[in-house]
GUKOLVO-647875 format. One record per residue: residue number from 0; residue in one letter; chain; z negated, x, y negated of N, C-alpha, C in turn. Coordinates in steps of 0.2 Angstrom, whole numbers, plus 5000, padded with zeros to 4 digits. Each point is the difference from the previous one (the first is absolute). Example, Ala and Ser with C-alpha at 12.3 -4.5 7.8 and 13.67 -1.06 7.14 Angstrom:
% GUKOLVO-647875
NODE  resi  resn  chain    nZ    nX    nY   caZ   caX   caY    cZ    cX    cY
NODE     0     A      A  4961  5066  5028  5000  4996  4994  5000  5004  4994
NODE     1     S      A  5004  4998  4995  4999  5004  4994  4997  4996  4995
END
This chain:
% GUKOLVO-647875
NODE  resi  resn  chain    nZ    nX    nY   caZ   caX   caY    cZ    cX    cY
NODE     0     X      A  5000  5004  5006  5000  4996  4994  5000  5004  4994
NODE     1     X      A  5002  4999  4994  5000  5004  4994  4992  4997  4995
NODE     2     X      A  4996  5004  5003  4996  4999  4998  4999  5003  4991
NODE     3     X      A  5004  5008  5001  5001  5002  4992  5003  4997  4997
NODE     4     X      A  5002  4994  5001  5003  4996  4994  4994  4994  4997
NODE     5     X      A  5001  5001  4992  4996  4999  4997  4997  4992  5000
NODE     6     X      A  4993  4997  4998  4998  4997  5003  5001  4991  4998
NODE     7     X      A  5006  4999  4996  5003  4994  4999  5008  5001  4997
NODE     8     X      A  5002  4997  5004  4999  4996  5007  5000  5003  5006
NODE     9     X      A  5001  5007  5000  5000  5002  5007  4995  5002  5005
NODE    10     X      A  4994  5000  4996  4991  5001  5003  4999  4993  5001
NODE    11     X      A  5003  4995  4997  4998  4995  5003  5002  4997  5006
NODE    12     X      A  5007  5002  5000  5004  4999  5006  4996  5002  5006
NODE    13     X      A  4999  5008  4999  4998  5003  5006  4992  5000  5002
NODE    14     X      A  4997  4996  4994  4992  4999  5003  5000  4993  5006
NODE    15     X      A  5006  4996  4998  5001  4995  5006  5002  5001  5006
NODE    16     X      A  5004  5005  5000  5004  5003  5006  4993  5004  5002
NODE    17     X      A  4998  5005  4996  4995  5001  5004  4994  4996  5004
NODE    18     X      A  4999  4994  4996  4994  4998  5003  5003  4996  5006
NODE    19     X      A  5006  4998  4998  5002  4997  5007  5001  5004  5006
NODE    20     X      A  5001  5006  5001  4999  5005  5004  4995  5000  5003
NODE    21     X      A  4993  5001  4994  4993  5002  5003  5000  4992  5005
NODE    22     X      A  5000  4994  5000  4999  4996  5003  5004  5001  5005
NODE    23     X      A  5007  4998  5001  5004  5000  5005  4997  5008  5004
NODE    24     X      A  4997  5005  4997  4996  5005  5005  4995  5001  5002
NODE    25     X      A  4996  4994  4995  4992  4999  5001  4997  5009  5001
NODE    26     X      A  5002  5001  4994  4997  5005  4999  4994  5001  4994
NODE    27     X      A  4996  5004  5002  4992  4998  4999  5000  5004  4992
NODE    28     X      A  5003  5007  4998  4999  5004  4995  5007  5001  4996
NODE    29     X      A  4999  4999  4993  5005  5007  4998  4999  5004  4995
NODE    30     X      A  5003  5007  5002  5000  5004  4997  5005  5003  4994
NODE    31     X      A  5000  4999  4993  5005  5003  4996  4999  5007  4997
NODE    32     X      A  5005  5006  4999  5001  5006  4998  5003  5000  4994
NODE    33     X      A  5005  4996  4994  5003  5001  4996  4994  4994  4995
NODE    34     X      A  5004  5000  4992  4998  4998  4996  5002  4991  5001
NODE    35     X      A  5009  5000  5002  5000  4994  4999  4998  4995  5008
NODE    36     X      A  5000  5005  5005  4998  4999  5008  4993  4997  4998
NODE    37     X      A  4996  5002  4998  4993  4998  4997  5001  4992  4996
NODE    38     X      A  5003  4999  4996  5003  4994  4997  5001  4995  5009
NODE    39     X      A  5006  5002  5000  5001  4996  5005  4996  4996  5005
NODE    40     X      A  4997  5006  5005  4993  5001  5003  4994  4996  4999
NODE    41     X      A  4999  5000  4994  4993  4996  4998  5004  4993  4999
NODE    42     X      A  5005  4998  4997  5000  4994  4999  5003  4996  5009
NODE    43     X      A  5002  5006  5004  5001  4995  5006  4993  5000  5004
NODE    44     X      A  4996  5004  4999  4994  4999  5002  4995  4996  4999
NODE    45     X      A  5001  4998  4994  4995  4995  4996  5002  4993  5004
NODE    46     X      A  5009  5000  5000  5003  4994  5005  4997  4999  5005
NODE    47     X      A  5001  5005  5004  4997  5001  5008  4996  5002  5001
NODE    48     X      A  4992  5000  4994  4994  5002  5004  5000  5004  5004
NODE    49     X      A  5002  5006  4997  4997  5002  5004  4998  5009  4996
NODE    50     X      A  4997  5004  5004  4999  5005  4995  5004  5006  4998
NODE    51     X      A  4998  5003  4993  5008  5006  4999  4997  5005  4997
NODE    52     X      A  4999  5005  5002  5001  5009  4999  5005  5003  4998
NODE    53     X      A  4999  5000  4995  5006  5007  4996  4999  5006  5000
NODE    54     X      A  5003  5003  5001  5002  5009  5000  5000  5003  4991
NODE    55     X      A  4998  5002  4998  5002  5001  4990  5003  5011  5002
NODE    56     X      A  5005  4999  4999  5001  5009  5001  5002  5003  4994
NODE    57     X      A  4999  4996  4994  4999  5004  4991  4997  4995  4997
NODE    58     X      A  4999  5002  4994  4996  4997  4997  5005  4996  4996
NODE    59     X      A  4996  4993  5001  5005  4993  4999  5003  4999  4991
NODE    60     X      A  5004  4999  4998  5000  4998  4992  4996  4995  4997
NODE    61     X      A  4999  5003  4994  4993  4994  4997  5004  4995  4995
NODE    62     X      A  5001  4997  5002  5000  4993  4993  4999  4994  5002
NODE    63     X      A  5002  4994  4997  4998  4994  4998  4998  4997  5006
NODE    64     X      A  5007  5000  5004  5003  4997  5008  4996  5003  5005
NODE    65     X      A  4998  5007  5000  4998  5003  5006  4993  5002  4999
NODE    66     X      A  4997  4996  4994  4992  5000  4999  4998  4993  5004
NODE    67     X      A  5005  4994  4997  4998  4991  5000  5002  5001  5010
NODE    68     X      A  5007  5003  5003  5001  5000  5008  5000  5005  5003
NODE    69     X      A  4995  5005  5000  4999  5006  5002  5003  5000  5006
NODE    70     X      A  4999  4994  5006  5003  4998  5006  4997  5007  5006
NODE    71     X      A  4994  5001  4998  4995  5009  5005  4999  4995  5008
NODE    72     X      A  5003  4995  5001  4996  4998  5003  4993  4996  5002
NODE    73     X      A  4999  5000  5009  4991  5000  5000  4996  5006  5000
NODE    74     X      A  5005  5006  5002  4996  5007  5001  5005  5005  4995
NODE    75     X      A  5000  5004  5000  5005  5006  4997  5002  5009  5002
NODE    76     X      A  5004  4999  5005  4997  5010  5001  5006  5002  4993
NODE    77     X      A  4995  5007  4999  5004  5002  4994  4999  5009  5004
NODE    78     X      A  5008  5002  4997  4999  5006  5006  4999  5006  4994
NODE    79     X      A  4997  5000  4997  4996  5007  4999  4994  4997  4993
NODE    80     X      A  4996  5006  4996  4995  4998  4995  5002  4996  4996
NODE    81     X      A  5007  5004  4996  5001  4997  4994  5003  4992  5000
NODE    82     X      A  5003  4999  5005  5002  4993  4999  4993  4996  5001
NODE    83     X      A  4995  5002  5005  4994  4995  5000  4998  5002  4992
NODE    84     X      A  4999  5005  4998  4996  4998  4992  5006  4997  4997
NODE    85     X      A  5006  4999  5000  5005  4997  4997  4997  4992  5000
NODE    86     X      A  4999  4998  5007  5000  4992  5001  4992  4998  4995
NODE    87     X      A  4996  5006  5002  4992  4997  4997  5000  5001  4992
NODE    88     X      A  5006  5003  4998  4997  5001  4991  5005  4993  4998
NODE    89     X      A  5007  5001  5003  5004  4995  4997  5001  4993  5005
NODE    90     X      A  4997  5001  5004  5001  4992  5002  4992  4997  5003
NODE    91     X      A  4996  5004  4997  4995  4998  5003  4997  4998  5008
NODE    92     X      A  5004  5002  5005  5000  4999  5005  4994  5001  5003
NODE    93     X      A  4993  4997  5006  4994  5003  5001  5001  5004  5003
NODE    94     X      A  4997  5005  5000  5000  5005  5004  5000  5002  5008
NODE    95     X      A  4997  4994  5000  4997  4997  5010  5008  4996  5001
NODE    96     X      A  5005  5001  4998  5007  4996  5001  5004  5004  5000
NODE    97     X      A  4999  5007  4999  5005  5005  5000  4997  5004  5006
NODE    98     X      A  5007  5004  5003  4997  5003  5004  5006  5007  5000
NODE    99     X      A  4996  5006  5000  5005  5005  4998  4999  5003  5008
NODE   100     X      A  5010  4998  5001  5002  5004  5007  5006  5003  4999
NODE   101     X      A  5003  5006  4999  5005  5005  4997  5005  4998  5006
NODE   102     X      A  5005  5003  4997  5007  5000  5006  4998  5004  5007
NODE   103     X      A  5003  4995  5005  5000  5003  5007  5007  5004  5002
NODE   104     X      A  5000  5004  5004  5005  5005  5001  4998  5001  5007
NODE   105     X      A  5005  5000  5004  5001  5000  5007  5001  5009  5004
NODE   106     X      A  4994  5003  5000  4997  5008  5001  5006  5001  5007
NODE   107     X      A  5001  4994  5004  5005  5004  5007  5005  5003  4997
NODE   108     X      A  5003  4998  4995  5006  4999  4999  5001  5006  4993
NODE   109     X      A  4993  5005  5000  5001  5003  4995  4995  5007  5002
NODE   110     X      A  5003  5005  5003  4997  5005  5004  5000  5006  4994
NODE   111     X      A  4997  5003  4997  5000  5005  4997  5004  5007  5004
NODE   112     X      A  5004  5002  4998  5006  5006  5000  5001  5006  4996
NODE   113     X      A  5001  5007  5004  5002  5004  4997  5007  5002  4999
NODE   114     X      A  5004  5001  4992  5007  4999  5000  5000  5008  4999
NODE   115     X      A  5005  5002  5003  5004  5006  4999  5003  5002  4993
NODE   116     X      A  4997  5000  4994  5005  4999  4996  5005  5004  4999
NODE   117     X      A  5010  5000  4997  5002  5002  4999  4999  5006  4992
NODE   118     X      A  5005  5002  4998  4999  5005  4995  4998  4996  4995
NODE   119     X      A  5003  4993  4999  4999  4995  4994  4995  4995  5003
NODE   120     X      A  4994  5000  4994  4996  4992  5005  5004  4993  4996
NODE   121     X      A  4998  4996  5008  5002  4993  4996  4994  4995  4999
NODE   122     X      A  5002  5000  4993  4995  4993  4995  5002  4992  5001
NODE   123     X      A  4997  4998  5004  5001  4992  5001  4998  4995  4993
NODE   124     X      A  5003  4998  4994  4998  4993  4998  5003  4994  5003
NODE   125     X      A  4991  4997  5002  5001  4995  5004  5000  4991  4996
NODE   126     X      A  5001  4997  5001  4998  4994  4998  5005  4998  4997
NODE   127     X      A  5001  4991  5001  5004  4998  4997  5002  5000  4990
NODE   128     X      A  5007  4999  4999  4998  5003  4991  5002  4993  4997
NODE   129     X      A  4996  4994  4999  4998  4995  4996  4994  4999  4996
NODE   130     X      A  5000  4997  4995  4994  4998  4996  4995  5006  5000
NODE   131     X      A  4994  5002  5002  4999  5006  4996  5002  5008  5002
NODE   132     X      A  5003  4997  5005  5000  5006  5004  5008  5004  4997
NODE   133     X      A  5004  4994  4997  5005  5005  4997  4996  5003  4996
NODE   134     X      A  4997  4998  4994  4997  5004  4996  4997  5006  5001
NODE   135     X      A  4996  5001  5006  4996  5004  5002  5007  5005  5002
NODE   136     X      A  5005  4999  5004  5006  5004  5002  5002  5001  4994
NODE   137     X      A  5003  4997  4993  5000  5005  4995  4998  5007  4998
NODE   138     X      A  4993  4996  5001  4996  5006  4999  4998  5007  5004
NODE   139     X      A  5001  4998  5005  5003  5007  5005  5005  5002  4997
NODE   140     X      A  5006  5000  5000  5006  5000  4999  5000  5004  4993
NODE   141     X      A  4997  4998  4993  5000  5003  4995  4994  5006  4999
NODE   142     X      A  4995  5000  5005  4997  5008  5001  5002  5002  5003
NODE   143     X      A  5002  4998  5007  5007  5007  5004  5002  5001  4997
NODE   144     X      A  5007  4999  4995  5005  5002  4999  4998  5005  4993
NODE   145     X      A  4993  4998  4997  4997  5008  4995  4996  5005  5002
NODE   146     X      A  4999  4997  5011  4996  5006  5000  5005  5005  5005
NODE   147     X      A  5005  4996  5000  5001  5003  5010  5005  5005  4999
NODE   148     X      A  5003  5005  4995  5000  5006  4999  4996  5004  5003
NODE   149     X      A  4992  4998  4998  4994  5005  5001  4997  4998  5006
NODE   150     X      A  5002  4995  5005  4998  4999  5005  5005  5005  5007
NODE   151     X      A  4995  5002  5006  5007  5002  5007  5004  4994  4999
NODE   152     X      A  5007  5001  5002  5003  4997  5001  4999  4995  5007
NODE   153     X      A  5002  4994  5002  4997  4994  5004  5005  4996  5000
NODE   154     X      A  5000  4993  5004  5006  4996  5001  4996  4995  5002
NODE   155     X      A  5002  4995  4994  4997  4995  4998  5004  4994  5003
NODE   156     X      A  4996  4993  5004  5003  4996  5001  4996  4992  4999
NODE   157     X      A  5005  4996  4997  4997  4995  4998  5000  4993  5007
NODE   158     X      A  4994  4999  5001  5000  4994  5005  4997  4996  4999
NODE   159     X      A  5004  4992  5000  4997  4996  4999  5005  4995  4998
NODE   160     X      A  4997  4993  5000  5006  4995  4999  4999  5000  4992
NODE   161     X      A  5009  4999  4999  5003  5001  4992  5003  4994  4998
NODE   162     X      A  4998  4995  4997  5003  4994  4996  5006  5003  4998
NODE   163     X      A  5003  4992  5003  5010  5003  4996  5001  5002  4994
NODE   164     X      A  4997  4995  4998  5002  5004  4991  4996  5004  4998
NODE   165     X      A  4994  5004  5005  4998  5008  4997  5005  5007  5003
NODE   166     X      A  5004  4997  5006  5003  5003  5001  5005  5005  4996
NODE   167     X      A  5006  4997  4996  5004  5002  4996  4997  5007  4994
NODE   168     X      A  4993  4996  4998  4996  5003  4995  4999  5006  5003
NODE   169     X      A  4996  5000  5007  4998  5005  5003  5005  5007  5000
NODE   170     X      A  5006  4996  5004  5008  5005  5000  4999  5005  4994
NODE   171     X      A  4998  4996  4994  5002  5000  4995  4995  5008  4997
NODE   172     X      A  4996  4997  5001  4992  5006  4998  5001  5006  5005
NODE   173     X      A  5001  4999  5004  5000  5007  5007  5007  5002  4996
NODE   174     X      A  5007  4998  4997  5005  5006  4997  4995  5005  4998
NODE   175     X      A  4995  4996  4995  4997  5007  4994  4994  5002  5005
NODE   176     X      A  4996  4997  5003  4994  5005  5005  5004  5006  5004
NODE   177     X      A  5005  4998  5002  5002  5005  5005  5003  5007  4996
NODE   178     X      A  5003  5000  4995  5001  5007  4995  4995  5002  4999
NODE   179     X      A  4995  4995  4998  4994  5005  4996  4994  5003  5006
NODE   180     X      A  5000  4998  5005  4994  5002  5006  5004  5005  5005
NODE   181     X      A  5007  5002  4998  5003  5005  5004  4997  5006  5002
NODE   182     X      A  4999  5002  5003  5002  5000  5008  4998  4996  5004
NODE   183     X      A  4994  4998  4996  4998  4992  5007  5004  4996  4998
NODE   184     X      A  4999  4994  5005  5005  4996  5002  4996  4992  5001
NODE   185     X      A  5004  4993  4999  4997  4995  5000  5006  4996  5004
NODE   186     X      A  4996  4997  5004  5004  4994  5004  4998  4995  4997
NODE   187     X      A  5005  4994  5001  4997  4992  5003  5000  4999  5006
NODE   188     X      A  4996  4998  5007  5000  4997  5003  5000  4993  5000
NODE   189     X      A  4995  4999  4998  4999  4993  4999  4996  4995  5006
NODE   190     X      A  5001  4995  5003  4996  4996  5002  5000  5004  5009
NODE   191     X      A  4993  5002  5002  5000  5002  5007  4997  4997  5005
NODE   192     X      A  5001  4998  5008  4996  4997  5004  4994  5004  5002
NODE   193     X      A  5003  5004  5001  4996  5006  5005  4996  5004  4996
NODE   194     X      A  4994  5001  4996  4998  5002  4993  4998  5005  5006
NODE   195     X      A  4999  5001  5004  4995  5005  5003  5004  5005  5004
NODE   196     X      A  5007  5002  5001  5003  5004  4999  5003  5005  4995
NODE   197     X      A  5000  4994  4993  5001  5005  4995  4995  5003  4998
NODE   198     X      A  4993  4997  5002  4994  5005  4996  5000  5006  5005
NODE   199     X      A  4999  4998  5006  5001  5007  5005  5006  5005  4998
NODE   200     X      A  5005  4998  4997  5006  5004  5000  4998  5005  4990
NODE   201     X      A  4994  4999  4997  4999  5000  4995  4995  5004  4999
NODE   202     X      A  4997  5004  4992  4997  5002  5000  4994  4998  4995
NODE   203     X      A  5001  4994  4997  4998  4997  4996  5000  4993  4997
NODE   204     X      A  4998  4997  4995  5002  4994  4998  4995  4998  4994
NODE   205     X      A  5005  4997  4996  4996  4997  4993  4999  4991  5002
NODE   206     X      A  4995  4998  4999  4999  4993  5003  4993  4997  4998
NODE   207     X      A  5000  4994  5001  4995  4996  4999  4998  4995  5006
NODE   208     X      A  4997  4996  4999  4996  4994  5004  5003  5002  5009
NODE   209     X      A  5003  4994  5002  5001  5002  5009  5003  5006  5000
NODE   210     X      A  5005  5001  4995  5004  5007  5003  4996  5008  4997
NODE   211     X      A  4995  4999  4996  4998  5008  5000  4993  4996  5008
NODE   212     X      A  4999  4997  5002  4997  4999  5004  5002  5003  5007
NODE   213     X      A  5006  4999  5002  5005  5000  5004  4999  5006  5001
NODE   214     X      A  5002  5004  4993  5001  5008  5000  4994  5004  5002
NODE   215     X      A  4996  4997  4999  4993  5006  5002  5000  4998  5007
NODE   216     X      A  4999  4995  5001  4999  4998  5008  5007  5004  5003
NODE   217     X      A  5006  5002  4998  5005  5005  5003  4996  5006  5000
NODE   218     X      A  4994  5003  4994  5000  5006  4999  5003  5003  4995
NODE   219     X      A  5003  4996  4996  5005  5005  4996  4994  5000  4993
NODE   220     X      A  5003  5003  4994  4997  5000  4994  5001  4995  4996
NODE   221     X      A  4999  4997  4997  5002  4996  4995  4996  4998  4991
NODE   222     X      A  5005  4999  4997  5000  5000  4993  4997  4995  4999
NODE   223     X      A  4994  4998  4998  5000  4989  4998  5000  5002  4994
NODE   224     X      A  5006  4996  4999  5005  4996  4994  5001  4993  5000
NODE   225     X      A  4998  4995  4996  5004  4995  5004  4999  4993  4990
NODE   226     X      A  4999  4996  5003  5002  4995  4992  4995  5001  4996
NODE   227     X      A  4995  5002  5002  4995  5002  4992  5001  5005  5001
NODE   228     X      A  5002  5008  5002  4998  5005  5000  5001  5006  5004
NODE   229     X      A  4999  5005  4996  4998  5006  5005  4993  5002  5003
NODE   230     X      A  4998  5000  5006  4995  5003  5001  4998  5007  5002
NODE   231     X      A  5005  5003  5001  5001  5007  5003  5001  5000  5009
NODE   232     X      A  4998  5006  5001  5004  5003  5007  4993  4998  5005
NODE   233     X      A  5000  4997  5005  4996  4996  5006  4996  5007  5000
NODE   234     X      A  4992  4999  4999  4996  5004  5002  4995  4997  4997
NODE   235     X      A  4992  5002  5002  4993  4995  5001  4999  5000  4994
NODE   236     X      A  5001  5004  4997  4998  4999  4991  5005  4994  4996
NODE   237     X      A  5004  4998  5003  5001  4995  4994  5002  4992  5007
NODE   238     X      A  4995  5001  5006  5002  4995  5005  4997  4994  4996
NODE   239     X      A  4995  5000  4998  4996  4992  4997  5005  4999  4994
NODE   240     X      A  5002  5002  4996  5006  4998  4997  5006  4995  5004
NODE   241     X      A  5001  5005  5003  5006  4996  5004  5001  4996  5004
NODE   242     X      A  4993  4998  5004  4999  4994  5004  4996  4996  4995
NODE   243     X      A  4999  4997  4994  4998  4997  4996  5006  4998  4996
NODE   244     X      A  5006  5004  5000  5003  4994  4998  5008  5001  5003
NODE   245     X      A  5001  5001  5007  5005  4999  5004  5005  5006  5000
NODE   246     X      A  4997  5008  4997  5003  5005  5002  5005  4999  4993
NODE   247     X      A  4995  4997  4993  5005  5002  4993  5002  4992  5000
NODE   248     X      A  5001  4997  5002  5003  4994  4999  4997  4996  4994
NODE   249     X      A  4993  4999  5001  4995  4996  4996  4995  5004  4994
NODE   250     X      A  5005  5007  4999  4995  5002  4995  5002  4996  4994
NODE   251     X      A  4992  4999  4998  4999  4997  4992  4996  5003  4997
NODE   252     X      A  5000  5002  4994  5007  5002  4995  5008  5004  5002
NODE   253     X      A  5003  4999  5002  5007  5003  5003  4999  5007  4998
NODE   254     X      A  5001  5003  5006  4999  5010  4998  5004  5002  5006
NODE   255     X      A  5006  5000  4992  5008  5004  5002  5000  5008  4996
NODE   256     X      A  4998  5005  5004  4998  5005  4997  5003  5005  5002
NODE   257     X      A  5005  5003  4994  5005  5005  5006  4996  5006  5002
NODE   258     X      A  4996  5004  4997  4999  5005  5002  4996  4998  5007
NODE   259     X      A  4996  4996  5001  4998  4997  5009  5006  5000  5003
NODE   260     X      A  5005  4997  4997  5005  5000  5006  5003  5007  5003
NODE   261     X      A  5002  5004  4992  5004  5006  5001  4993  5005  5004
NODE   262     X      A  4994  4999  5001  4995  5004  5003  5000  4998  5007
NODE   263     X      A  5000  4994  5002  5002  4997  5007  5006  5002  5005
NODE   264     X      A  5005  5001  4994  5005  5002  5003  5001  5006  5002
NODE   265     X      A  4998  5006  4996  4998  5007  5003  4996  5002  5004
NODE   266     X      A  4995  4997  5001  4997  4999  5007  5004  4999  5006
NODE   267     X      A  5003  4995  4999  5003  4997  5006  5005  5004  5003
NODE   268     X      A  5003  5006  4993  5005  5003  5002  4999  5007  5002
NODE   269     X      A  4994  5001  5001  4997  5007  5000  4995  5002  5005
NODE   270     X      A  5000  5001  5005  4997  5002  5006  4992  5000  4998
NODE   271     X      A  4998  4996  5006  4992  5003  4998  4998  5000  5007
NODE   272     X      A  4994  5005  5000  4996  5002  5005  4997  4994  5004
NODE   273     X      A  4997  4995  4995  4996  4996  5003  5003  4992  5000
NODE   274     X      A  5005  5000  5003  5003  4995  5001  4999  4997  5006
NODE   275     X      A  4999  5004  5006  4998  4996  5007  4995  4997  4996
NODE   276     X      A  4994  5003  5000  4992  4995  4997  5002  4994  4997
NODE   277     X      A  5005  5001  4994  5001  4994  4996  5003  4993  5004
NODE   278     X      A  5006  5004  5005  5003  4996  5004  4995  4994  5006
NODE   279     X      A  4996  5005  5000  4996  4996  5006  4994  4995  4995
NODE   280     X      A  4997  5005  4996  4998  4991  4995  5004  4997  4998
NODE   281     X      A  5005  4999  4998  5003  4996  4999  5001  4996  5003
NODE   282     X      A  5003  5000  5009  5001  4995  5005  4993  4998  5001
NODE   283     X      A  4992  5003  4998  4995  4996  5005  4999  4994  4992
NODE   284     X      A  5000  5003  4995  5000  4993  4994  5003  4996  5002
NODE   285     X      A  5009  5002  5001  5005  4991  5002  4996  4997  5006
NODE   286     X      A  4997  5005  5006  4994  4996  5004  4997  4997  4999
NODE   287     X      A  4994  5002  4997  4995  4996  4995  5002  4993  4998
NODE   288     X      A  5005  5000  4994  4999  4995  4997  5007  4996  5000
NODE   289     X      A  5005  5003  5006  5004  4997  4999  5004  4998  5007
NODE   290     X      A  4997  4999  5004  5001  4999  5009  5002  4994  5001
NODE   291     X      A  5007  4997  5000  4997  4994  5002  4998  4995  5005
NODE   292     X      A  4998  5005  5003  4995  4997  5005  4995  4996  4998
NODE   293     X      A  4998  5004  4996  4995  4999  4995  4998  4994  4993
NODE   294     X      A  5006  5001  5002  5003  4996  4991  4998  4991  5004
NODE   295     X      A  5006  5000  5006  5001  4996  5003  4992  4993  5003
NODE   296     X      A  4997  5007  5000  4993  4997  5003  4996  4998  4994
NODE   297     X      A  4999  5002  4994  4999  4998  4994  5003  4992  4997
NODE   298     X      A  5007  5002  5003  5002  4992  4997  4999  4995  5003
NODE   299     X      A  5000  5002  5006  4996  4994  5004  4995  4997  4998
NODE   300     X      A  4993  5005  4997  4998  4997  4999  4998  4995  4995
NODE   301     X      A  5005  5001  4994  5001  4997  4996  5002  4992  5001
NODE   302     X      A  5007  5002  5004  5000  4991  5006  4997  4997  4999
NODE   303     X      A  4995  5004  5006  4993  4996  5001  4996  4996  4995
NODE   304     X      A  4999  5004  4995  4995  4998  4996  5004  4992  4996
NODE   305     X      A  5008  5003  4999  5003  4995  4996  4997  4991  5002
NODE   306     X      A  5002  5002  5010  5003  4995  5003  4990  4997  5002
NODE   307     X      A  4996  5003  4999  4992  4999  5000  4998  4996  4993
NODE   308     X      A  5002  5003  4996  4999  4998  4993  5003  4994  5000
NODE   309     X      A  5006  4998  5001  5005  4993  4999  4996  4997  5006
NODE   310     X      A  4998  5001  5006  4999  4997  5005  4993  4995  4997
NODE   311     X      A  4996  5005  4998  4990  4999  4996  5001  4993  4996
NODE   312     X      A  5006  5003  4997  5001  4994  4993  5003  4996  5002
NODE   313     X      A  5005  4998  5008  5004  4995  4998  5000  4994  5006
NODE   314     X      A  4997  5006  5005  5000  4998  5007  5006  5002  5003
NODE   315     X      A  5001  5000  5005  5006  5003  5006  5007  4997  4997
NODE   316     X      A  5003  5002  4997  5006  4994  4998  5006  5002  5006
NODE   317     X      A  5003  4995  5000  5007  4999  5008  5004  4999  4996
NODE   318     X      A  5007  5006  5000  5004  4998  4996  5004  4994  5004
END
């Protein structure tokens, strides 16, 4: 269903077509992850009695409309600090209604690796380039191309899915990136399935939220950069940063600071001695806090709580 289409007339259509779903499935929960999915969500479940859980994974826009129909739900997981303190200053949400559970990442499927590198290292940016995250890829783009004279030389490649009409633009910016960061080199890829053979075949990556996640649990280094921000290069000194607001995503006040980044970037292109230690805290952190085994067992119990709470208040309802 085109849930991202906006919510008259087309959130009204699809809160129908959902709710008749939940009935015709007799399905007892739901859960929405987008802004307008929450819209939709809350109003078919108000229909159908029954209870709803939202996911909030940035900090939601404040005005008029999303003060009066927040639509959080009965419960709320919000997957790092800053969005919880987002929901309690600007939307007042209680406290006992949020529940802070971080992105889960599937560990089988991401074994930590040593790459052979060749004479040039390669620099992976990862992530889609829409809405802030183009910006943020601007902003690589115009420190590269003033530092990367003074940088080793590297082969740089952009991964991620690219809106048709950033594409052209893109063409367009890599003519001039690529004369001025010469001898290194910049690719488009573009959109990959298999994320976990590129990182293997890599020596690094500038990333943010699942995909600098993804990277450490490969083992590699990573930059967090992402739509608020630079944080610098993955090490314990700047980790409470980074898991508070989704690895640069959620910094507020925005801190686009070139010389972090152009510092970040030396590192990464500069051999160091203690990079096995780094490498291995790295992967026991994405353990910690980001397993989703773990994750997994968390939200259940949210379920639970939702489906206890509606049951307290309302009695068993049969759809």
């Amino acid at each position: 269903m085109p849930i991202h289409r906006k919510a008259i007339p087309f959130g009204v259509v699809n809160t129908w077509r959902v709710a008749a779903f939940i009935r015709t499935h007799r399905i007892e929960l739901v859960h929405s992850h987008s802004r307008r999915a929450h819209w939709v969500a809350a109003q078919a479940a108000r229909i159908t009695k029954i209870p709803h859980v939202t996911t909030v994974h940035q900090p939601l826009p404040v005005h008029f409309f999303s003060k009066r129909f927040p639509c959080l739900g009965n419960e709320t997981i919000a997957i790092d600090e800053a969005v919880v303190q987002h929901l309690l200053r600007h939307f007042h949400r209680a406290a006992e209604k949020i529940h802070l559970i971080r992105n889960g990442v599937d560990l089988s499927r991401a074994v930590p690796s040593v790459r052979q590198t060749p004479n040039v290292k390669k620099v992976l940016w990862i992530g889609r380039l829409s809405g802030g995250r183009w910006a943020a890829f601007q902003f690589f783009l115009n420190v590269l191309e003033r530092i990367a004279k003074t940088l080793p030389p590297a082969k740089y490649e952009i991964v991620g899915q690219i809106p048709s009409d950033k594409r052209p633009v893109l063409e367009r910016m890599l003519l001039v990136t690529r004369t001025k960061i010469e001898p290194s080199t910049m690719d488009i890829v573009g959109f990959v399935k298999d994320m976990g053979t590129f990182l293997r075949n890599s020596d690094a990556a500038v990333a943010a939220g699942r995909s600098a996640i993804e990277s450490m649990a490969h083992g590699r280094p990573v930059v967090f950069l992402g739509e608020g921000g630079i944080i610098g290069l993955r090490k314990p000194e700047i980790w409470a940063s980074a898991l508070k607001t989704n690895f640069g995503d959620h910094l507020d006040p925005k801190d686009f600071n070139p010389a972090k980044l152009e510092s970040a970037l030396r590192e990464v292109l500069t051999s160091r001695s203690n990079e096995q230690d780094l490498t291995a805290w790295a992967r026991a952190q994405v353990e910690k806090y980001y397993d989703i085994r773990n994750v997994a067992i968390e939200v259940e119990k949210v379920y639970s709580q939702a489906l206890s709470s509606r049951r307290s208040y309302a009695g068993i309802h049969h759809l």
